[in-house]
N, C-alpha and C positions, 0 to 999 in steps of 0.2 A: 546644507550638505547632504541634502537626501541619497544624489545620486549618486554619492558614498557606499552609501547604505545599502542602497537597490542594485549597486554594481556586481561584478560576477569578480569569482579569486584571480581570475586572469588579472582584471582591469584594478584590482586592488592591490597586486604582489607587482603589477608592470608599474603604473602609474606613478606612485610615488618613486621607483625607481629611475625612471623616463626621466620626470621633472627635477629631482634632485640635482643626476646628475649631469642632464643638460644646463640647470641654472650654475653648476661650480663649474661648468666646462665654461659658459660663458663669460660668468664675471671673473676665472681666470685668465683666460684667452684677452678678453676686454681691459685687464690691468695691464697684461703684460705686452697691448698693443700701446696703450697709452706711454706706457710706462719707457716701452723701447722708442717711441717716438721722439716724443720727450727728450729724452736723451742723446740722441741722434740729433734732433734739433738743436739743443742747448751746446752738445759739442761744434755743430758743425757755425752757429754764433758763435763760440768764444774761439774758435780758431781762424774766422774772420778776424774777429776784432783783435786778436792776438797779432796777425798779420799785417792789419792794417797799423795799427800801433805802432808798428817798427818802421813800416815803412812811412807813416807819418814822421817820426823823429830823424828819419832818412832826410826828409822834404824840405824840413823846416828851413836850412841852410840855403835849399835852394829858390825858396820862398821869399826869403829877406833878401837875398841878392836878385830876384826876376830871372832865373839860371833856367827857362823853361826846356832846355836843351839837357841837364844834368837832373829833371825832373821829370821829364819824360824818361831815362834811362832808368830811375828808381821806379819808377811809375810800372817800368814793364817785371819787376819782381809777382805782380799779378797775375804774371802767365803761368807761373810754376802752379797756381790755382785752376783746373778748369771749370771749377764753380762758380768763380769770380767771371761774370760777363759783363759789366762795366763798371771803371773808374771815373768818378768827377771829383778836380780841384778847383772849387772856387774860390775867390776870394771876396772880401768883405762887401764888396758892390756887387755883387751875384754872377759875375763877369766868370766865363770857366778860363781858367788857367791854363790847367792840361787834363788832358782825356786818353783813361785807355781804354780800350774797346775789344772786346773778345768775337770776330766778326763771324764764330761759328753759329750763333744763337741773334736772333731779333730781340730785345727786353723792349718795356715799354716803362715809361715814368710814373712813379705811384700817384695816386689820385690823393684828393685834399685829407681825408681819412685816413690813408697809409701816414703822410705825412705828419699829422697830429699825433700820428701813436709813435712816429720816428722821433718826434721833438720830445716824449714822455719816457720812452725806454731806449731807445739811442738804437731801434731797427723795429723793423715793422713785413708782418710777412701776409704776402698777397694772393692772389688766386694760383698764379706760376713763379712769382719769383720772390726770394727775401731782398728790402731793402734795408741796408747800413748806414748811419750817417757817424763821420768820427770828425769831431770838433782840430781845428788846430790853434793852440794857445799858445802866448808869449807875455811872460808878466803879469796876470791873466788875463791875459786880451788876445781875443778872439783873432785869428790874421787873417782863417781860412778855415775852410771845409770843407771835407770828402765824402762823397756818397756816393754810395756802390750798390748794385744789381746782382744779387746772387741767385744760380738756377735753384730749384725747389728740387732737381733732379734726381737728389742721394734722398730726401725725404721722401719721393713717391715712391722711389725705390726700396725704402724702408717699409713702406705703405703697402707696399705690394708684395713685398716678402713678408710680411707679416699677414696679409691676407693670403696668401698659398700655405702660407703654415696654417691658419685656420681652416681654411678649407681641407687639408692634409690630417689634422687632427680630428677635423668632424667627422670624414670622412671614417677614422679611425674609431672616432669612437661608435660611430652608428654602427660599424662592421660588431666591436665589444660588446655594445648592448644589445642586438639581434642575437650573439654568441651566448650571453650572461641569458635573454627572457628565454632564449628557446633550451636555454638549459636547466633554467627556471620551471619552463614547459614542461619540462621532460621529467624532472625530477618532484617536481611536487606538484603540480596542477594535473598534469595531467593522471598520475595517481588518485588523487584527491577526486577527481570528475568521475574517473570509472569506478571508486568506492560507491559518489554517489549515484550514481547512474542504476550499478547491483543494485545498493539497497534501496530505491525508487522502484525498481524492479522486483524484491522482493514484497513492497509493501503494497505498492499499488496493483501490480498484474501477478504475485503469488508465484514469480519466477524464478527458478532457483539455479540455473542455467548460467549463466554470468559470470566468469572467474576475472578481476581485475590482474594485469601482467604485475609481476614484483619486478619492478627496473632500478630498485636501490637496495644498497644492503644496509642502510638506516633502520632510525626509527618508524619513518615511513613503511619501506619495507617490511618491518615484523608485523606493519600495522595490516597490512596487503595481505602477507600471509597469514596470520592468524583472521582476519576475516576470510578469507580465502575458505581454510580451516571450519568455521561456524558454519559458514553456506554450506558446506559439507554434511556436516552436522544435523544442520536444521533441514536441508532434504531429505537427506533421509529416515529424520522423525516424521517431515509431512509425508514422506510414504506411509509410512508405519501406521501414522494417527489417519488419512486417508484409508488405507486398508482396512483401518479397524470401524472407521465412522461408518463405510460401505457393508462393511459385516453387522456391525450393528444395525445400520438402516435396513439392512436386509434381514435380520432375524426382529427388527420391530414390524417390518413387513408382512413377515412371515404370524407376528405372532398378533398382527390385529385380523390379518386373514384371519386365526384360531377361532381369535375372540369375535368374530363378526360373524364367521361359521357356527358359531358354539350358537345352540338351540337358551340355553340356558341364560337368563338373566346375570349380570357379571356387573358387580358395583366392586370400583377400590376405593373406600373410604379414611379420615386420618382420624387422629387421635380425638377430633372434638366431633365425630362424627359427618362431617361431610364429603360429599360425593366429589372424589378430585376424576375419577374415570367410570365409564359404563358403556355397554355396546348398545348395539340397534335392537338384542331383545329383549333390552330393560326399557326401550319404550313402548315395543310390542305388550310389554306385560303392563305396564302403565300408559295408556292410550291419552287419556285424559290431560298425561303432561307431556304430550310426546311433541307438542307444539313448542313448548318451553323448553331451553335447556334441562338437563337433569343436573349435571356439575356446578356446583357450591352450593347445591341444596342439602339443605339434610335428610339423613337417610331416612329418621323416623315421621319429617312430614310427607314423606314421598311415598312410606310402607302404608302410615299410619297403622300399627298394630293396637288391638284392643289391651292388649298390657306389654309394656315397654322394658320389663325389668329384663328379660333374657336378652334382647336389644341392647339393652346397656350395657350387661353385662359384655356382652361381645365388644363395644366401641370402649367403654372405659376400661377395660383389663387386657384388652386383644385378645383375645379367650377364642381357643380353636374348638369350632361344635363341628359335628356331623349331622344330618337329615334332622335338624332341632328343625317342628313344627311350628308353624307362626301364625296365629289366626288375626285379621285385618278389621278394622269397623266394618268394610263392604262385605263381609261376612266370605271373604277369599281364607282357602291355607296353604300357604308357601312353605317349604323349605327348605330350608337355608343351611349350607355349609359354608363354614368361615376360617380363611387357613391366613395368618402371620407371614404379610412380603417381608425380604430383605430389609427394607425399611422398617424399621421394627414403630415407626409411627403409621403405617400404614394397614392394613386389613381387608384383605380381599373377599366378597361375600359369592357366590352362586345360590342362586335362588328360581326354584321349578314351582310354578301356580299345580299344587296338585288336589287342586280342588274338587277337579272331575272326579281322577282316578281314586278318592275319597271315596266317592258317592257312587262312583261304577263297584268298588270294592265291598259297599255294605250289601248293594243289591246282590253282588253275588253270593254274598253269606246268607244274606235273606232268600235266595232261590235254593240255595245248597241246603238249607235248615226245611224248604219247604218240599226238598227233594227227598229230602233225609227223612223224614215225618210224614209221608205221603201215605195213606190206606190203601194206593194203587199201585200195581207193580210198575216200575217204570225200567225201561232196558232204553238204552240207547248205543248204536250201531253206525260206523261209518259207512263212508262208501264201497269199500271193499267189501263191506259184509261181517267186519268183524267186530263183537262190544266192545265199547269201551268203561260202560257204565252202567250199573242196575243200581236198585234200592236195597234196603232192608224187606219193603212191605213184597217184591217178589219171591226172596228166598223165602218168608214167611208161605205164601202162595205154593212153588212148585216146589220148595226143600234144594234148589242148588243153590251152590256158593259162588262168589263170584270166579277163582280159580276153576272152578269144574265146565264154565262157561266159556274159559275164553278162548277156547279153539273149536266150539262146538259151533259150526254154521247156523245160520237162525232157521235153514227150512230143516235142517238136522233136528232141533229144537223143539219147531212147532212140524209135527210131524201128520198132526190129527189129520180126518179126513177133509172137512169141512175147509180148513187153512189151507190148504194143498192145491186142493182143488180148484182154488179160488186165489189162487196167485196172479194170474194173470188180471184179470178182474182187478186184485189190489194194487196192481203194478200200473196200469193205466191210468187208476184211480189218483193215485200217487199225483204220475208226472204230469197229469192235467190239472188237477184239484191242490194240488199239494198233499193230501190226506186223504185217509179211508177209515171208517168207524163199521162195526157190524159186530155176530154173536157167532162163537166159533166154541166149537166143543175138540180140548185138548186135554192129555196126560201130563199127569206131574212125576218127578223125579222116581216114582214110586209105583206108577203105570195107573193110578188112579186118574179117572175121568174127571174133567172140572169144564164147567159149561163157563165160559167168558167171555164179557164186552170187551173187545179190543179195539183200539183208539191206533194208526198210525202216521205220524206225522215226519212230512220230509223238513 
């Protein structure tokens, strides 16, 4: 019974329908053709034989006297029959006595077979006609016998009124049951199909578009309309969650743009220390691994710092630092600011290699200490012409301060003859050479003469 199973609600809510009640439509129809047959048949035998019985005891008289003239008179009580289409009286030597004949109708004599079944049940019914046979007895002995041709005519009649009522009824009932499935159709199937039709709609192609019609005011119906209802519903949550997936895809958009622009190394690590996210210039700053993934690594083989406890402290407590220093075995120093995501298992690090700006920064204390300490005056002056910067060992030299200088032009300054004179000289010297060195005799703050080597450098 698979294709039970595999059949669709139509073919399982028509089906058994169909069959039921065409099999009670049949084997009703089928008793009560039998049954009216039957009946018809049996009456229209026992009113033969009811007849012919009288008119047998009519005979008899005229039988024992050879009266074939007042036996032919009872003989034609058979015409008031038009069923009856022939009378035969024989007698004991097979000899016919008297014959009536109904000369509307041809019959023909039953064959050896009808005959056998007439000697069994006392008539026998043939393709077109019933035969009768009635004994006539005296004392009991046999005198004669009568057998008679009855038409079939009222039973085909029966026969055929009873097949116009079948047909009449099938008719009928195929009209009810085309009435009853497409009502069937109407009221539960086809609800049922465009519920699932929706939700095939909703599941497969994400379609929220659909309203199945409410065409009963059942169970069915509330069922129509409260899904009706949810579609509703759930559209306009897939707006909602839509509008908001695109907003978030769009601010994760936005925010790995950040983190891919960010110059600065950017690790999120979790609570056991490993690397769940990092941008492109945490491989910049780690070359080495920039072939490997960085994520599920951990942070401390990936830093490798020469001591690990600040490190830990940061991944085992989630400990927010600012510019904490990090020195590495490769003798690098980063550092690292670490701030506490949302996820409170989480920890986000920023990390700058500031190992240069280290090393540029000592050199320039070391120049500034060497500037500072200098037995030479040292002035320096932009390109406008105006200082920016002297020593100590100058104001030692000419007695001004740096304030008393800084609106004072340098040929203002160096006023001597020897300098003056020879600007242009140092001016050429300059923008060819980079520099000019020579002995210049100038005044200090005080108009005292001082003979000096002067050094200058563009």
């Amino acid at each position: 019974m698979k294709w039970i199973e595999n059949a669709s609600l139509r073919q399982r809510l028509s089906l058994p329908i169909i069959i039921f009640a065409l099999s009670l439509f049949v084997m009703f129809h089928g008793y009560n053709y039998v049954s009216t047959y039957k009946t018809e048949k049996d009456n229209l035998i026992n009113r033969i034989k009811i007849l012919s019985i009288g008119v047998s005891l009519n005979l008899k008289p005229a039988l024992i006297l050879d009266d074939k003239v007042t036996a032919n008179k009872i003989l034609d009580a058979f015409s008031a029959d038009e069923a009856i289409l022939q009378a035969v009286v024989m007698d004991n030597d097979g000899q016919i006595f008297i014959e009536y004949k109904n000369t509307t109708q041809l019959s023909h004599a039953p064959n050896a077979e009808l005959k056998q079944q007439m000697l069994i049940d006392g008539y026998a019914i043939g393709d077109h006609f019933i035969y009768v046979s009635i004994p006539f007895a005296l004392n009991p002995q046999e005198i004669a016998q009568m057998n008679l041709i009855v038409s079939k005519d009222i039973l085909e009649e029966t026969r055929d009124t009873a097949l116009k009522m079948f047909i009449f009824m099938l008719l009928f009932f195929v009209i009810c049951g085309y009435f009853i499935i497409s009502k069937i159709q109407k009221w539960v199937i086809t609800p049922v199909s465009s519920l699932n039709h929706a939700m095939q709609g909703i599941i497969t192609r994400g379609v929220f578009d659909e309203r199945p019609q409410v065409v009963t005011q059942d169970e069915l119906g509330d069922l129509t309309a409260s899904f009706n209802k949810m579609t509703s519903k759930l559209e306009e949550r897939q707006k909602q969650l839509s509008y908001v997936l695109k907003k978030v895809e769009h601010e994760r958009d936005f925010g790995e743009q950040i983190i891919t622009a960010v110059q600065h190394a950017l690790f999120v690590i979790d609570k056991k220390g490993l690397i769940i996210l990092s941008n492109e210039a945490s491989k910049v700053m780690f070359p080495s691994l920039s072939i490997n993934l960085l994520e599920s690594r951990n942070l401390l083989d990936v830093i490798q710092p020469s001591n690990e406890e600040d490190l830990l402290e940061i991944i085992d407590n989630r400990k927010e630092v600012d510019d904490l220093l990090i020195q590495t075995c490769d003798s690098k120093t980063l550092q690292i600011t670490s701030r506490v995501l949302s996820n409170q298992n989480q920890v986000l690090l920023s990390m700058v290699d500031v190992t240069e700006a280290l090393r540029s920064r000592t050199q320039q204390k070391l120049a500034a200490n060497v500037f500072k300490n200098s037995q030479d005056g040292v002035l320096i002056y932009d390109a406008d012409g105006k200082l920016t910067l002297m020593n100590p060992a100058f104001t030692d030299i000419f007695g001004y301060q740096m304030s008393e200088l800084s609106n004072i032009p340098m040929l203002t300054l160096f006023d001597g003859h020897h300098f003056t004179t020879s600007t242009s000289l140092i001016t050429e010297s300059i923008q060819r050479f980079g520099q000019w060195h020579g002995e210049v005799l100038e005044k200090d703050k005080y108009g005292a003469e001082l003979p000096l080597y002067v050094k200058a450098i563009r």
